[in-house]
FIKOLZA-1660 file (N, C-alpha, C; in steps of 0.1 Angstrom, whole numbers, plus 5000, padded with zeros to 4 digits):
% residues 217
   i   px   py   pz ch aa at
   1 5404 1539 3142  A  X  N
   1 5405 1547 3130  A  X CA
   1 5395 1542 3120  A  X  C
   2 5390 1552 3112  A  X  N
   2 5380 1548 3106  A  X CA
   2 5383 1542 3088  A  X  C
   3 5378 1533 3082  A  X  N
   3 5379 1526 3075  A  X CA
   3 5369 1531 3064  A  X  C
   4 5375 1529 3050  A  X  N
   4 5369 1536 3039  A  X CA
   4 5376 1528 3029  A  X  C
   5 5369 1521 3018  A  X  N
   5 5371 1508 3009  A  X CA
   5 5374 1523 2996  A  X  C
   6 5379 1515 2985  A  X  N
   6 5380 1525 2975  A  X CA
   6 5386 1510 2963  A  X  C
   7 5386 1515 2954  A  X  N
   7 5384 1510 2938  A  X CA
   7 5390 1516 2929  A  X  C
   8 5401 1511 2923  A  X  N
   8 5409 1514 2910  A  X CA
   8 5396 1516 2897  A  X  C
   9 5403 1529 2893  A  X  N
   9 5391 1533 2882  A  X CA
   9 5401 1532 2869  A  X  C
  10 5405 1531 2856  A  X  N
  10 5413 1530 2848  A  X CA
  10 5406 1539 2837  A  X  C
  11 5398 1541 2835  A  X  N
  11 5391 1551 2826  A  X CA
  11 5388 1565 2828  A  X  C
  12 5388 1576 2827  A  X  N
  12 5385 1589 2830  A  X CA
  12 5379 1600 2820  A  X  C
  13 5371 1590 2812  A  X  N
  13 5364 1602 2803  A  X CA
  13 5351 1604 2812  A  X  C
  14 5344 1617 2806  A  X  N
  14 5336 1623 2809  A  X CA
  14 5322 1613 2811  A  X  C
  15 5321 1608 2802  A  X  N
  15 5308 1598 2804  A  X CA
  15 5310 1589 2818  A  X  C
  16 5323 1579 2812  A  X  N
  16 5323 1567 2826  A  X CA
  16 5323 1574 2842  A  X  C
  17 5328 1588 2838  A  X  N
  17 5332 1594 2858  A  X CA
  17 5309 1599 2859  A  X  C
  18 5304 1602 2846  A  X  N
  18 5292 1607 2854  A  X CA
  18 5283 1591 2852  A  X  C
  19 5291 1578 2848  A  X  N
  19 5283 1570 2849  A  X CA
  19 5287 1561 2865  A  X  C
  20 5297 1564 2869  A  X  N
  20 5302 1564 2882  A  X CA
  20 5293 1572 2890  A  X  C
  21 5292 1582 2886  A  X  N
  21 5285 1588 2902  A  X CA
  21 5275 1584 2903  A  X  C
  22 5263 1584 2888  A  X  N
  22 5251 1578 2888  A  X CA
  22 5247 1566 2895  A  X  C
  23 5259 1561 2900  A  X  N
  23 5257 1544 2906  A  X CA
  23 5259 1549 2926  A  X  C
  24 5262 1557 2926  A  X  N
  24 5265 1562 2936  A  X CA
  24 5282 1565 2940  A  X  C
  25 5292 1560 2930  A  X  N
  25 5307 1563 2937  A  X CA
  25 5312 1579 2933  A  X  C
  26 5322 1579 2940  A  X  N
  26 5326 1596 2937  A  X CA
  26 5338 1590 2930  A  X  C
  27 5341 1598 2921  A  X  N
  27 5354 1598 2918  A  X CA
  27 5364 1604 2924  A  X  C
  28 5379 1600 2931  A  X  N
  28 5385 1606 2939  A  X CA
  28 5401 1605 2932  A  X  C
  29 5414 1610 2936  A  X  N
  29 5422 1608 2935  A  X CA
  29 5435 1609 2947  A  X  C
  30 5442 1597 2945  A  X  N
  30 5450 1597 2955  A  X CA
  30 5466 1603 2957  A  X  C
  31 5473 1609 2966  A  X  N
  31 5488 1612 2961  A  X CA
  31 5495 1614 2974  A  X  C
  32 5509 1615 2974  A  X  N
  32 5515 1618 2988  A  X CA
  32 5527 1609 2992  A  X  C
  33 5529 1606 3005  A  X  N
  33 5532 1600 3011  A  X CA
  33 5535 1584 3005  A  X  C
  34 5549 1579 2999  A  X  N
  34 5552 1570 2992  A  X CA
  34 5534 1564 2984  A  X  C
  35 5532 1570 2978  A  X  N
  35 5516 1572 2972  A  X CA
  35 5518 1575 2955  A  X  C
  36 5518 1565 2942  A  X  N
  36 5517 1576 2932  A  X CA
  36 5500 1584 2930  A  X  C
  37 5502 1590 2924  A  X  N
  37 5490 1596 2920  A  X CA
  37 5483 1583 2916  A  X  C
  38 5470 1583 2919  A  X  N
  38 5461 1571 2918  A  X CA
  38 5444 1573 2915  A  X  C
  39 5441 1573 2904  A  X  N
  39 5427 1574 2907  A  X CA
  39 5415 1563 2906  A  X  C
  40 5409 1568 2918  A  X  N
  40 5400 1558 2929  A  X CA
  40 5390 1564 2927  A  X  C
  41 5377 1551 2930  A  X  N
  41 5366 1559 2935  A  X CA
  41 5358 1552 2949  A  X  C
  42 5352 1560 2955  A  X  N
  42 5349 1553 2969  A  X CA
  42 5330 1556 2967  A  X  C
  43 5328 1549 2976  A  X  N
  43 5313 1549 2977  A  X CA
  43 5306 1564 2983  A  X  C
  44 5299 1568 2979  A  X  N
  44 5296 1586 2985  A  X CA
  44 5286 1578 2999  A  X  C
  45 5282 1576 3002  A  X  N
  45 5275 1573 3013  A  X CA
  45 5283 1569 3023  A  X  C
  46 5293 1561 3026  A  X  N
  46 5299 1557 3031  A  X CA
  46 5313 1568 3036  A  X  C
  47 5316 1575 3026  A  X  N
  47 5326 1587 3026  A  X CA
  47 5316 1598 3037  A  X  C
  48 5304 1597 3028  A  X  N
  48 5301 1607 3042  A  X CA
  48 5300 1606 3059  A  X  C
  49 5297 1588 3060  A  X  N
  49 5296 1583 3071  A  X CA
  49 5312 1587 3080  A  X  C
  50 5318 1585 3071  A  X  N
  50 5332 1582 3075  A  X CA
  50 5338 1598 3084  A  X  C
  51 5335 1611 3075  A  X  N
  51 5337 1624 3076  A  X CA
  51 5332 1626 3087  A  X  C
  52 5320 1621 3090  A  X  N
  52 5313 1629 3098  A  X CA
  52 5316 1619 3114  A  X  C
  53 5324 1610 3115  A  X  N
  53 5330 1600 3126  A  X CA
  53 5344 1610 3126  A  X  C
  54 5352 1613 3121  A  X  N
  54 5367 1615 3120  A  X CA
  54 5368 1630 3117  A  X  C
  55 5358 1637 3114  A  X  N
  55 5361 1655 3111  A  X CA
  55 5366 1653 3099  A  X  C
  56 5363 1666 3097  A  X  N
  56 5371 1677 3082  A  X CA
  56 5386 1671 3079  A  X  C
  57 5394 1669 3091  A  X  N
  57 5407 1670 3093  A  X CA
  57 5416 1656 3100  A  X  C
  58 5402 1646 3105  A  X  N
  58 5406 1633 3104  A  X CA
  58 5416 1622 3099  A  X  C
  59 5419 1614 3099  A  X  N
  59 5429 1603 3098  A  X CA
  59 5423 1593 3094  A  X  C
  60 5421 1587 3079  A  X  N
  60 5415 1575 3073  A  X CA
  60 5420 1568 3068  A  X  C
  61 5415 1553 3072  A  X  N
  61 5424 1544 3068  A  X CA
  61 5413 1540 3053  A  X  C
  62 5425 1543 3043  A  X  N
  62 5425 1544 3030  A  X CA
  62 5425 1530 3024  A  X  C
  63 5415 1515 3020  A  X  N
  63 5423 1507 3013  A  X CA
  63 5424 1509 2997  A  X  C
  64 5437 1505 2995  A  X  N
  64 5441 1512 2984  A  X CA
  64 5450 1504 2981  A  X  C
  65 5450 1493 2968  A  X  N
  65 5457 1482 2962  A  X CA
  65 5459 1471 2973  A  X  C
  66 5446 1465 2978  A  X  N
  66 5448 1461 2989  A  X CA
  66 5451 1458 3003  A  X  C
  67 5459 1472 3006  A  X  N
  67 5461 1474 3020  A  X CA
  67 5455 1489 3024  A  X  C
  68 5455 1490 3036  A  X  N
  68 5451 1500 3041  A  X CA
  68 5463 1511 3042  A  X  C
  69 5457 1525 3035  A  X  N
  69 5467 1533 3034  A  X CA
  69 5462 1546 3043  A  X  C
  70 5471 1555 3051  A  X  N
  70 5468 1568 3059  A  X CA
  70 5466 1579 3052  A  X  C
  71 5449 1583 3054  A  X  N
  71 5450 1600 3043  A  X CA
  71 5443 1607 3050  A  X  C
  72 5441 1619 3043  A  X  N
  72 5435 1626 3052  A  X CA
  72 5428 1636 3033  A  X  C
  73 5417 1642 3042  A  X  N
  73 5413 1643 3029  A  X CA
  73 5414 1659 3025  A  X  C
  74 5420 1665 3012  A  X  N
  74 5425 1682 3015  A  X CA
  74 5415 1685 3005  A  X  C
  75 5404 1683 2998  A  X  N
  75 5397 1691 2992  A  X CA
  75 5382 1679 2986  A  X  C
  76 5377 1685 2988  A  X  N
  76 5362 1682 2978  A  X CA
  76 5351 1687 2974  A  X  C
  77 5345 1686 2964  A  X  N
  77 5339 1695 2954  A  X CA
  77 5324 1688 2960  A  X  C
  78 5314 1696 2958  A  X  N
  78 5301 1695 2958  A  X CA
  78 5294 1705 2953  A  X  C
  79 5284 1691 2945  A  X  N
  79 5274 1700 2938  A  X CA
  79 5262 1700 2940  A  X  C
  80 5258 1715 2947  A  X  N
  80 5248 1716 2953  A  X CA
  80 5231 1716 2942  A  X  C
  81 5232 1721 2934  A  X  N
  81 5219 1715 2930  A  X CA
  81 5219 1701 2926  A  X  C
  82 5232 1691 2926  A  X  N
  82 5225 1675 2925  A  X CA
  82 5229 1670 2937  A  X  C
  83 5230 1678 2949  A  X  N
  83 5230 1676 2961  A  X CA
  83 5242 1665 2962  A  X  C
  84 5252 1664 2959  A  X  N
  84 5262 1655 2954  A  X CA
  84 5274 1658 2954  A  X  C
  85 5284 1648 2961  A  X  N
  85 5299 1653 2960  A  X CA
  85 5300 1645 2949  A  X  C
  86 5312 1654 2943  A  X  N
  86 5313 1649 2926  A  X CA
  86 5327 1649 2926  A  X  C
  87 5336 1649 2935  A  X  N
  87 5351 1649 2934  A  X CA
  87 5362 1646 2952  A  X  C
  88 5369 1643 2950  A  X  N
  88 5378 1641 2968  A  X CA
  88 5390 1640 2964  A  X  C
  89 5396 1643 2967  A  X  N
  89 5411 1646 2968  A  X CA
  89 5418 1640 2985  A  X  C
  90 5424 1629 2981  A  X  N
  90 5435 1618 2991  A  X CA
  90 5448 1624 2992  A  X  C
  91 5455 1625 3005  A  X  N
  91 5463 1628 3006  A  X CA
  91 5470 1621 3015  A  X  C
  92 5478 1609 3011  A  X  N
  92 5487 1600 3018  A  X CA
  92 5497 1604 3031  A  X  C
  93 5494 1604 3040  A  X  N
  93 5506 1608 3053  A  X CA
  93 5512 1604 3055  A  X  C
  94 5526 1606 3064  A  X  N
  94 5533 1597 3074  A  X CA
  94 5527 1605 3088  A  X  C
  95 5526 1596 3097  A  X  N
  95 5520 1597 3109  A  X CA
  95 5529 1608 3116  A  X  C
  96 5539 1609 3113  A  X  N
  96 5554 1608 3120  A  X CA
  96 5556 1628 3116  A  X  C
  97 5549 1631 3102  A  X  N
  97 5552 1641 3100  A  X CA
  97 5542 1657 3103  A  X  C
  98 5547 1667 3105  A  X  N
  98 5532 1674 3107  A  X CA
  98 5530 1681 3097  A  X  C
  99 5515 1686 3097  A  X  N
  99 5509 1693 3089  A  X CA
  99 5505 1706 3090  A  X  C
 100 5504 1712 3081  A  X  N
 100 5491 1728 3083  A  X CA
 100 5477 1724 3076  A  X  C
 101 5470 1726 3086  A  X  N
 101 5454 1722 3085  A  X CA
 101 5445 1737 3089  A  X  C
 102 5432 1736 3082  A  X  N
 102 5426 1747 3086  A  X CA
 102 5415 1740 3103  A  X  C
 103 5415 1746 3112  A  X  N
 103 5409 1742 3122  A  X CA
 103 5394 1754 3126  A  X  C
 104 5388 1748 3126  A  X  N
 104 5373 1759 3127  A  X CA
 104 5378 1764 3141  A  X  C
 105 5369 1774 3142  A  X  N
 105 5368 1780 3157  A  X CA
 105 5354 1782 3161  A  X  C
 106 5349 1774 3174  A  X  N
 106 5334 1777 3179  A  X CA
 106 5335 1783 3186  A  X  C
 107 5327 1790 3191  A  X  N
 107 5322 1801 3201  A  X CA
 107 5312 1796 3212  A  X  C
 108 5316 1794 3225  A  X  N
 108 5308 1791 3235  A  X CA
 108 5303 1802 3241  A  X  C
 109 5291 1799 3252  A  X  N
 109 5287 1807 3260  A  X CA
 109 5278 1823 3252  A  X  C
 110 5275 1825 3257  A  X  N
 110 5263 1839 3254  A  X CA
 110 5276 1853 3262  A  X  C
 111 5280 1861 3252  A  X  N
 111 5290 1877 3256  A  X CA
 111 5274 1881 3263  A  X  C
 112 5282 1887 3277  A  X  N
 112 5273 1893 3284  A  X CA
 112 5269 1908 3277  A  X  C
 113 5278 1913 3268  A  X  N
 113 5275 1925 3260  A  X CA
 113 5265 1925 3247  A  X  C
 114 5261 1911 3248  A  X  N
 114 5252 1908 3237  A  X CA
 114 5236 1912 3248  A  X  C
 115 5237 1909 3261  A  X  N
 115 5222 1911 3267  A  X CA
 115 5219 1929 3267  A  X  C
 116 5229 1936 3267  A  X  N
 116 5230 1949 3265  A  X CA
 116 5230 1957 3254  A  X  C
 117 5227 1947 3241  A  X  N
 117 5223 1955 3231  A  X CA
 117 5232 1947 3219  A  X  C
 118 5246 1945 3223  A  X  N
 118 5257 1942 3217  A  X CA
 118 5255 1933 3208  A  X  C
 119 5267 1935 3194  A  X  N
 119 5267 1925 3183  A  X CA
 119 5275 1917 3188  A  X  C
 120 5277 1904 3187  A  X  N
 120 5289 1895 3181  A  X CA
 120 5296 1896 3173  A  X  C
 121 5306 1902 3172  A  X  N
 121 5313 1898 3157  A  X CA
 121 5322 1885 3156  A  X  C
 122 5322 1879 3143  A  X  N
 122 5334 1867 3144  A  X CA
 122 5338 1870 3131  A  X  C
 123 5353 1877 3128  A  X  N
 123 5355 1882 3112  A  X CA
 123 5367 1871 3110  A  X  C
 124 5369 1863 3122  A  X  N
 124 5374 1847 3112  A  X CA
 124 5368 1833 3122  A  X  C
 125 5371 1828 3111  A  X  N
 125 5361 1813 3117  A  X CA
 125 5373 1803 3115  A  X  C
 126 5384 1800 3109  A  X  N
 126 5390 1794 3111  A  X CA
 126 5410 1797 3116  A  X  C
 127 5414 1790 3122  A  X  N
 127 5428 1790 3117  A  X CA
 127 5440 1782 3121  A  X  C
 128 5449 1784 3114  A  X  N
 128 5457 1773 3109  A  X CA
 128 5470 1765 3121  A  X  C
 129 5461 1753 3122  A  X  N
 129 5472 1745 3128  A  X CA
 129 5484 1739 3127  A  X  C
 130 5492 1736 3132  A  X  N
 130 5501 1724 3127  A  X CA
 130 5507 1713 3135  A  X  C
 131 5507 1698 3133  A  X  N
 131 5505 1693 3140  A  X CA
 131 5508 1678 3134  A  X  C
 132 5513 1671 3143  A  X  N
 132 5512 1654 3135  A  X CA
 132 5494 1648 3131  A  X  C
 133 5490 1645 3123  A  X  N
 133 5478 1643 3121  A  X CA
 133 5470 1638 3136  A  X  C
 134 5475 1629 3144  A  X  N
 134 5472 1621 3151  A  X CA
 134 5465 1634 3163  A  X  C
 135 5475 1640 3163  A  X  N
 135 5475 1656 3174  A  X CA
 135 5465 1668 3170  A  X  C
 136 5462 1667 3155  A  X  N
 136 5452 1677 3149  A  X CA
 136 5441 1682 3156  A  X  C
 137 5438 1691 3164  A  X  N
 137 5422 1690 3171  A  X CA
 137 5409 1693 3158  A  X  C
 138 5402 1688 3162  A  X  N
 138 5386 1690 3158  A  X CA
 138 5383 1701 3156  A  X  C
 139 5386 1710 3167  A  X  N
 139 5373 1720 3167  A  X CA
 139 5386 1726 3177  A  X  C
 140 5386 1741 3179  A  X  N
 140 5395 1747 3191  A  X CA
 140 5382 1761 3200  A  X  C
 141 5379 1757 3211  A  X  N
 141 5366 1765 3215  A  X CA
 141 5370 1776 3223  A  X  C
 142 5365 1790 3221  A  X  N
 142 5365 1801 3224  A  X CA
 142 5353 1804 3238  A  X  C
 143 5348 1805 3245  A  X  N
 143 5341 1810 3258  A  X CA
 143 5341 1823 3250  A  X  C
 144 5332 1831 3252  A  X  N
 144 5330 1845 3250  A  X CA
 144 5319 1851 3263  A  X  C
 145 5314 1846 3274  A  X  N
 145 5310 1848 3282  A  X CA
 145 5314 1864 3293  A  X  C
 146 5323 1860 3288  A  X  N
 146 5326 1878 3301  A  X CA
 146 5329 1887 3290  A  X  C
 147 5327 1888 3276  A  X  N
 147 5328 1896 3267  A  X CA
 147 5318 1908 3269  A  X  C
 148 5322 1921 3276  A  X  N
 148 5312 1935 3272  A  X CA
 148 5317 1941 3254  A  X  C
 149 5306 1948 3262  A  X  N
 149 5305 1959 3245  A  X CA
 149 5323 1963 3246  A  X  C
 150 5329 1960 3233  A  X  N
 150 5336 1967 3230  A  X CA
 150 5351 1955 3233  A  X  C
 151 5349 1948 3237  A  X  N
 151 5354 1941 3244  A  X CA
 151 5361 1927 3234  A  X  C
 152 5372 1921 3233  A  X  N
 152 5381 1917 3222  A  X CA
 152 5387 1904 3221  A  X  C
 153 5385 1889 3217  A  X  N
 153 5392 1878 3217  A  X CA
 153 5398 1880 3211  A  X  C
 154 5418 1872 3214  A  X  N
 154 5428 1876 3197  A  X CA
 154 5432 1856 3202  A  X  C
 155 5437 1855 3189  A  X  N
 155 5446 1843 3189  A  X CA
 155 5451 1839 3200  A  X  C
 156 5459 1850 3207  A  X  N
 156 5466 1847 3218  A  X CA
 156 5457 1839 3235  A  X  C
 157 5438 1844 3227  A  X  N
 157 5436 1832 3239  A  X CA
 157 5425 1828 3237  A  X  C
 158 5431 1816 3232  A  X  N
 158 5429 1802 3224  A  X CA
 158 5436 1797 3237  A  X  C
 159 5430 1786 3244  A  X  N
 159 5440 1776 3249  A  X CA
 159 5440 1764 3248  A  X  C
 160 5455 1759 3243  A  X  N
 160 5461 1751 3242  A  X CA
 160 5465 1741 3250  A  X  C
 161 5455 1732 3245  A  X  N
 161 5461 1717 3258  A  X CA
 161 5463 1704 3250  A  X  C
 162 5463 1710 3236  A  X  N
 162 5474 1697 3230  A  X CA
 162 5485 1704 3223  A  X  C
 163 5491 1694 3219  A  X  N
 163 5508 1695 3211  A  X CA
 163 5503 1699 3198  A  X  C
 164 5498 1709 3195  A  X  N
 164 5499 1714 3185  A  X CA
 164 5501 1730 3179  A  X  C
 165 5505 1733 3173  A  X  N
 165 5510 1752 3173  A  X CA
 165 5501 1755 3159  A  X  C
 166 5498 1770 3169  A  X  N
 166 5487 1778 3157  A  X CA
 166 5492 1788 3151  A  X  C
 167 5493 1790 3139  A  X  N
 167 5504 1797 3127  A  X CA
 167 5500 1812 3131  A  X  C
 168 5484 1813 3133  A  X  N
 168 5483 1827 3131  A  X CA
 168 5489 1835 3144  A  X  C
 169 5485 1849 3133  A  X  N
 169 5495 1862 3145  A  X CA
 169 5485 1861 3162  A  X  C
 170 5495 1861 3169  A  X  N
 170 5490 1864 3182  A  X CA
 170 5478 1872 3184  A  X  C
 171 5480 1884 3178  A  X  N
 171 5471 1895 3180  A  X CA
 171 5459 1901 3175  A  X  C
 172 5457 1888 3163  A  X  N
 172 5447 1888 3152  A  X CA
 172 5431 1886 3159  A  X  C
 173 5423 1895 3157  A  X  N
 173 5407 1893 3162  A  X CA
 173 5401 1881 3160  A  X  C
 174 5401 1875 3168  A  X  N
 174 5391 1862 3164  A  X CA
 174 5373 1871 3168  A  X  C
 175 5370 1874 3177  A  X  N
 175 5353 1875 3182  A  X CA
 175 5356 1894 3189  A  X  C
 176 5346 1900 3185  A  X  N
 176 5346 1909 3193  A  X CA
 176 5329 1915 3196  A  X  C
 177 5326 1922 3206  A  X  N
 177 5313 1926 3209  A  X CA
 177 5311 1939 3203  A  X  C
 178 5305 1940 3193  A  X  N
 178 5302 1959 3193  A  X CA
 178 5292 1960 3196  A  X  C
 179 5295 1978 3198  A  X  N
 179 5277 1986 3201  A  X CA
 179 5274 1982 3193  A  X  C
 180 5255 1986 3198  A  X  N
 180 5245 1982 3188  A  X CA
 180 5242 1993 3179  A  X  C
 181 5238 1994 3164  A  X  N
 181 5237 2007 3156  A  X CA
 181 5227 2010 3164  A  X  C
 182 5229 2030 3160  A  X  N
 182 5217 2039 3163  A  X CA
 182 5211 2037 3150  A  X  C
 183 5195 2040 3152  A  X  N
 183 5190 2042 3143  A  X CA
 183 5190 2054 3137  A  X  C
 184 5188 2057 3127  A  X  N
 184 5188 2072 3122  A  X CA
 184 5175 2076 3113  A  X  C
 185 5168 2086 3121  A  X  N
 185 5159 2093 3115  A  X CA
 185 5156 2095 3102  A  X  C
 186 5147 2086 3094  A  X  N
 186 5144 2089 3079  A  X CA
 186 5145 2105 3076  A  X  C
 187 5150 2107 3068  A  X  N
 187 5154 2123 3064  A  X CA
 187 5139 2124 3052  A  X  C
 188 5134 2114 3048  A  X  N
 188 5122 2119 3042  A  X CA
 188 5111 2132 3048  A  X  C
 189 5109 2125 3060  A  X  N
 189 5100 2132 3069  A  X CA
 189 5104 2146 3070  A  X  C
 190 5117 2149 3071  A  X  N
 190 5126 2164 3067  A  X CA
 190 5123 2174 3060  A  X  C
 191 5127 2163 3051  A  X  N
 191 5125 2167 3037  A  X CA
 191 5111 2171 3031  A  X  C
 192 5098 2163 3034  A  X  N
 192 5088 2169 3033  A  X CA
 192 5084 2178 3040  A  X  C
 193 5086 2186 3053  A  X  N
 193 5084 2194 3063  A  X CA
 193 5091 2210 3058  A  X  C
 194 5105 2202 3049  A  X  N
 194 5110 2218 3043  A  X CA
 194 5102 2218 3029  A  X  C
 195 5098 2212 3023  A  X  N
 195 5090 2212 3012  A  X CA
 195 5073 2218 3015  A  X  C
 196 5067 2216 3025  A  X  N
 196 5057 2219 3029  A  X CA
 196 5057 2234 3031  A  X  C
 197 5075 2243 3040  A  X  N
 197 5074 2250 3043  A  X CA
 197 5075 2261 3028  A  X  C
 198 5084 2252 3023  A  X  N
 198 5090 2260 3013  A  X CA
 198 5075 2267 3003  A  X  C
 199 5065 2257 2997  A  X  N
 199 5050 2257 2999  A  X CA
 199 5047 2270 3004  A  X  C
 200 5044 2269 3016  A  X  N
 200 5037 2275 3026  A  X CA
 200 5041 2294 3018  A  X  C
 201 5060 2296 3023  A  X  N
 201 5063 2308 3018  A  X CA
 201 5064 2312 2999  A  X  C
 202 5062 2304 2994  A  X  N
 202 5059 2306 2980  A  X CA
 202 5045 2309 2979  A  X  C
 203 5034 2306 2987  A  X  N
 203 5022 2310 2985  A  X CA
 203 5016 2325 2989  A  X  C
 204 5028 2330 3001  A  X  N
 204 5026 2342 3012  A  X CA
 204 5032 2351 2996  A  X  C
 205 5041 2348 2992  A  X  N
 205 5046 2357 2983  A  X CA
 205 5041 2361 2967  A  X  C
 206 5038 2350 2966  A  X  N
 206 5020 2352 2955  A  X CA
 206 5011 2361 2960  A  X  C
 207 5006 2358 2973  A  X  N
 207 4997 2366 2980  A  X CA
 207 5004 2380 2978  A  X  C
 208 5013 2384 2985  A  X  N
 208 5018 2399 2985  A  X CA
 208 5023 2405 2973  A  X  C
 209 5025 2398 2963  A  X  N
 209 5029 2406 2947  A  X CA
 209 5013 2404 2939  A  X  C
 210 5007 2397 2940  A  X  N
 210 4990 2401 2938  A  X CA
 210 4986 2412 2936  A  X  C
 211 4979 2420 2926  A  X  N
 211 4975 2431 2925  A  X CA
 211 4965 2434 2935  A  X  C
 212 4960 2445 2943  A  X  N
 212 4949 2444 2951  A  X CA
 212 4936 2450 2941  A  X  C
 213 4926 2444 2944  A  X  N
 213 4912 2446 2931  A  X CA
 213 4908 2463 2935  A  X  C
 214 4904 2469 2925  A  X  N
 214 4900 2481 2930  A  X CA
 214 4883 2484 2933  A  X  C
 215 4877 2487 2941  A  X  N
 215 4864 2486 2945  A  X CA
 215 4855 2498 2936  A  X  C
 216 4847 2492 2931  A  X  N
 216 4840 2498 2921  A  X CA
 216 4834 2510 2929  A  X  C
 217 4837 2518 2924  A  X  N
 217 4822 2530 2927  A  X CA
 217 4811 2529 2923  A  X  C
% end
């Protein structure tokens, strides 16, 4: 399990938390699971090391007033023009109890309806597990390989080969293949063609209400 140092912060005005990050720590806060509210701050480099060993949804061993505490982490802020996480939210566990976690969904394999023209669609990308942390999966992967045009993944197959249960409705779309759009003829070109005509018989009709010139003798 992966290991993540952290530091009692006692101050929380505006200056000391952006003179903290300036040094590199994030400011974070802890709570939960025989946990009071605590605010910490942990090294940002090292936090990211840690995320990217254990997932989104991971199990970290938290030291926290000297011992190593269980969290898992339910939110964090980033600011993307100073390229910087600026906030983390700790959430103390019991091993023992389960949770609701958001779980991504990947998509394997190339839908054979996609070589025939077809879209992918994927109108959700995650959903919700529950599970002892220990049991949480990573990632839950979809195959879309025998997918034709028109053709439909739901919740219901997702398979499951750990101990964990997925909240959402059975019958909810996860991936589906559609036709490909028709294109549709610019109506400009139309439109100039009735304009040209329209033209054309406005001038025949000038012509025929024209007086005819009378030929001198």
């Amino acid at each position: 399990m992966a290991k993540l140092a952290s530091a009692n912060r006692e101050t929380k005005t505006r200056s000391a938390i952006n003179q903290l990050r300036n040094t590199g720590q994030v400011p974070a806060v802890v709570y939960g699971y025989q946990v009071e509210n605590t605010a910490v701050a942990v090294d940002e480099v090292e936090f990211i090391k840690v995320i990217r060993e254990v997932g989104r949804n991971g199990v970290i061993d938290l030291e926290l007033g000297g011992k190593p505490t269980k969290v898992m982490v339910t939110d964090y802020q980033f600011d993307s023009l100073k390229n910087q996480i600026t906030h983390i939210d700790f959430v103390a566990i019991n091993m023992k109890t389960e949770v609701t976690v958001d779980v991504t969904i990947e998509l394997t394999g190339e839908a054979k309806g996609a070589d025939e023209g077809g879209i992918v669609e994927q109108p959700i990308f995650e959903v919700e597990v529950t599970a002892t942390p220990d049991n949480i999966p990573e990632s839950l992967e979809l195959d879309v390989t025998e997918l034709e045009i028109g053709d439909t993944l739901y919740v219901s197959d997702i398979s499951i080969t750990g101990n964990f249960t997925i909240e959402n409705e059975e019958d909810e779309a996860l991936v589906t293949v559609v036709p490909p759009q028709k294109e549709e003829e610019p109506e400009d070109e139309e439109e100039g063609e009735e304009g040209e005509e329209g033209e054309e018989s406005a001038e025949g009709e000038e012509s025929a209400d024209a007086p005819e010139e009378s030929e001198e003798e």
